[in-house]
C-alpha positions in Angstrom: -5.0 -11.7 4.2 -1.4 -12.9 4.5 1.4 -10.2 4.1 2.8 -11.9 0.8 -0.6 -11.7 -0.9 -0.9 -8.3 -0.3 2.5 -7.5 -1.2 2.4 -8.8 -4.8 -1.0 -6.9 -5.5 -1.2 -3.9 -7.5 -1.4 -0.2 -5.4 -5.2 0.0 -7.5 -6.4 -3.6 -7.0 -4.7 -3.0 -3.1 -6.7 0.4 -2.8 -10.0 -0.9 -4.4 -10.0 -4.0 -2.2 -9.2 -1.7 0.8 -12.1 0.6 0.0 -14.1 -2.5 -0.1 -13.6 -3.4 3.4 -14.0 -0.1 4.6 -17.3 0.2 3.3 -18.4 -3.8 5.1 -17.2 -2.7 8.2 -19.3 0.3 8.3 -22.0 -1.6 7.3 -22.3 -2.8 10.9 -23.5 -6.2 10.4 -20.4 -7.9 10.9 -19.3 -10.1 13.7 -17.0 -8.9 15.6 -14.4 -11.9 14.7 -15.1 -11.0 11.4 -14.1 -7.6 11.7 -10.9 -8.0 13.3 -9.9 -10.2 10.2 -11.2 -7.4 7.7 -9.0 -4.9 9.9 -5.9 -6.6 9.9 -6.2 -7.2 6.4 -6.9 -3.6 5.6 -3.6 -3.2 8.1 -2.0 -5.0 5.5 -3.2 -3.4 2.4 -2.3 0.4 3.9 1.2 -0.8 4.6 1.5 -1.7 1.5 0.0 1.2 -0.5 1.9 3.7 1.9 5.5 1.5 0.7 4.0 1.6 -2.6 3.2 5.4 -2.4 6.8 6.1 -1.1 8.4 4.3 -4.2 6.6 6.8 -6.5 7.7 9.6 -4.5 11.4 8.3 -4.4 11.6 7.5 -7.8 9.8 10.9 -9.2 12.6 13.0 -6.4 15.7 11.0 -8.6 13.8 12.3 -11.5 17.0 14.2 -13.1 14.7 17.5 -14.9 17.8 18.5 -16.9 18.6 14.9 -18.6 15.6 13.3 -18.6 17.1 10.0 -16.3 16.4 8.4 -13.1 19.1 8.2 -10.8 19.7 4.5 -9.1 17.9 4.2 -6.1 19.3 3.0 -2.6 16.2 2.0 -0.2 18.5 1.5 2.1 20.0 5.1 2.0 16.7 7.2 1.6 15.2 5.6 4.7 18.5 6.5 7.1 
């Protein structure tokens, strides 16, 4: 699966496909060309679950407790 397919998926739809081809690849009836394709598309899908994953955990650390407001957030900062 090309990268910019997997990066305007949802995490779920990302996460459910990825459980998907875990499952066919342990199946163990897949040729091997075949299985190198499943595995760098469930490359793909990880990476983007992880970034995904990191968002939420950026976002919900900004989370001001006392006012109830989310602080703007600077990617480029929090990964430094």
């Amino acid at each position: 699966m090309p990268k910019s397919k997997t990066s305007k998926i949802s995490f779920e739809d990302a996460l459910e496909r990825l459980e998907s081809l875990i499952e066919s690849m342990e199946d163990g009836e897949i040729p091997l060309a075949d299985l190198v394709k499943k595995f760098e598309e469930g490359t793909q899908l990880m990476k983007s679950c992880q970034a995904d994953l990191k968002q939420a955990e950026l976002t919900i650390e900004k989370l001001n407790l006392d006012t109830d407001t989310l602080e703007a957030l600077d990617p480029k900062t929090e990964s430094e």
